[in-house]
Steps between C-alpha positions, in 0.01 A plus 500: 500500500632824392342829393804521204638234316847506232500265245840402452538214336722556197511350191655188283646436148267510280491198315330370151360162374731433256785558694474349861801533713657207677760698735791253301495608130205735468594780767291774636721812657525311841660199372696757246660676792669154668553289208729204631736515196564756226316410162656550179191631326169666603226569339279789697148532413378886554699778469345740744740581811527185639612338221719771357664479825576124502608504147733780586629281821522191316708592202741718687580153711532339112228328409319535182199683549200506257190715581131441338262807539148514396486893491670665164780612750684418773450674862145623331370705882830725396593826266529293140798709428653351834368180420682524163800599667476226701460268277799589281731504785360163625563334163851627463565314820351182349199497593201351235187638473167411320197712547157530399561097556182258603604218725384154332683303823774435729567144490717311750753300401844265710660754571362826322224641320315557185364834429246545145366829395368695269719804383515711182248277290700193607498217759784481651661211723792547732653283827670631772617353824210694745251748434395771719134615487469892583142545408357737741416412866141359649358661820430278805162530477397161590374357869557852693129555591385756221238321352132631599660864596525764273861473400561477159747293262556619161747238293632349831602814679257669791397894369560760725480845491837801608449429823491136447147461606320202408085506405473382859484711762805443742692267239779600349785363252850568379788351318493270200201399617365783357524731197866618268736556584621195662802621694626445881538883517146600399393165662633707803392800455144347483527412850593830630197605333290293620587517823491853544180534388373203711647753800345820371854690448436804401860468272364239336535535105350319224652232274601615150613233284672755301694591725689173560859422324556175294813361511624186355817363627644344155856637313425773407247593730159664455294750701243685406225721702146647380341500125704364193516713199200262367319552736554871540412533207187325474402671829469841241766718669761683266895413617770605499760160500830491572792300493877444596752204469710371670748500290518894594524448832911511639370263808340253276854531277735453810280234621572314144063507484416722221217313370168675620221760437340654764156651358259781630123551430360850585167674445624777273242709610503517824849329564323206748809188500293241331738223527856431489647212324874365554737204351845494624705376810336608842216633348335309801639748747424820253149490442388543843599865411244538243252292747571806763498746207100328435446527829540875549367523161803728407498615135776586298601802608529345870739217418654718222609718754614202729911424531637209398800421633809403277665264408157229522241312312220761633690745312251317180235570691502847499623531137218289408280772642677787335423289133191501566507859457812530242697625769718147565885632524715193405362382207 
């Protein structure tokens, strides 16, 4: 008995009929993470975070790495110019990639796997020694006590509102058990919302997804806050976008990581920070600049008038700004 209840649950790889994993040579991203040997080739099915990551992981500890996406692109929730990026970067490492592919099966064989698909008007049949799915994640919705309330579940994941209210009065959810993003730090930030409004603090704030930076921890890294350029764009607003590389950038140089792009998206009419978008090393640890930049909802001529300090990567980050405006001073 309780007068306020948090669903908490979490979530689970998602999974799909024609590919069932056995935790030995069809892996979801637990078994991924403690695999009892290194395999000499992967194939990853899905190439949304999770599986951009583990390809990334994989082939950097030298195993072959093929990746079959269903979407016309790879990391399809990010900027498509990142994604491009990405994408080119990834295959110069080695990495394979076949999108806008249908899954026919994942077949288990001894001691590997069979993967057939559809790609580019063709079937296609490769073999690898384990496959990873990375299809998405399904909320625990199951045997927690929801049915007959008023909670609702829309494709496995309980609906809330920004203060992570449920339809029932006194329930509550967060995490992956609800709505995108899927992240530990939003997962988090959930339950500080959540609570505080359970106690009535007067501080408490709203959740704006937003708001909340994406980062994906692959080489190079990705990290991206707010609207894309799509979807900026499809919002109506007129922009203003710019960009800067890191091949400008002396820290990026000294570090011997000049590959990168760090993008801004701005409301050219009222100068609002739409969304920032970044590829590069430790772009992880530099978006949460933009995220704060959001949060304050600076425009440009705030963080134009910002100091950078020099010699780093944030250096980009400010230039990018300037571009945005034809003002960028080292390119």
């Amino acid at each position: 008995q309780a007068r306020h209840v948090v669903l908490a649950t979490g979530a689970r790889a998602r999974t799909l009929p024609n590919a069932v994993p056995d935790g030995k040579l069809i892996w979801t991203y637990k078994e991924a993470m403690i695999p009892e040997s290194l395999p000499q080739s992967v194939v990853i099915v899905g190439a949304g975070a999770i599986g951009i990551e583990f390809a990334s992981f994989y082939r950097d500890l030298g195993s072959a790495v093929t990746v079959i996406e269903a979407m016309d692109r790879i990391l399809p929730q990010e900027d498509a110019e990142i994604s491009k990026l990405a994408r080119a970067a990834f295959a110069k490492q080695g990495i394979h990639f076949h999108v806008s592919a249908k899954l026919a099966s994942l077949e288990r064989g001894v001691d590997g796997v069979t993967a057939r698909f559809a790609s580019g008007g063709k079937q296609t049949e490769m073999k690898a020694a384990r496959a990873i799915l990375a299809v998405g994640i399904s909320g625990n919705v199951e045997n927690i006590g929801i049915e007959g309330t008023r909670v609702r579940v829309e494709k496995s994941h309980v609906t809330v509102n920004e203060w992570c209210e449920t339809n029932e009065p006194g329930v509550y959810a967060i995490g992956d058990l609800v709505g995108p993003p899927w992240l530990a730090h939003k997962a988090s930030r959930e339950g500080i919302v959540c609570v505080e409004r359970i106690a009535g603090k007067s501080e408490a704030r709203p959740l704006d997804v937003t708001k909340i930076p994406s980062c994906i921890y692959s080489r190079p890294q990705i990290a991206s806050v707010g609207l894309s350029e799509e979807a900026a764009q499809r919002a109506g607003a007129k922009l203003k976008v710019g960009r800067f590389p890191y091949r400008a950038n002396g820290k990026a140089i000294a570090l011997g990581e000049a590959d990168g792009l760090v993008k801004t998206v701005f409301d050219a009419a009222t100068g609002e920070l739409l969304g920032a978008h970044i590829l590069g090393a430790e772009v992880t640890e530099l978006i949460q600049g933009f995220a704060i930049a959001r949060t304050l909802e600076a425009t440009e001529a705030d963080l134009m008038a910002a100091v950078f300090p020099h010699p780093t990567l944030s250096e980009a980050m400010g230039e990018a700004v300037l571009d945005a405006w034809g003002r960028a001073l080292h390119v």
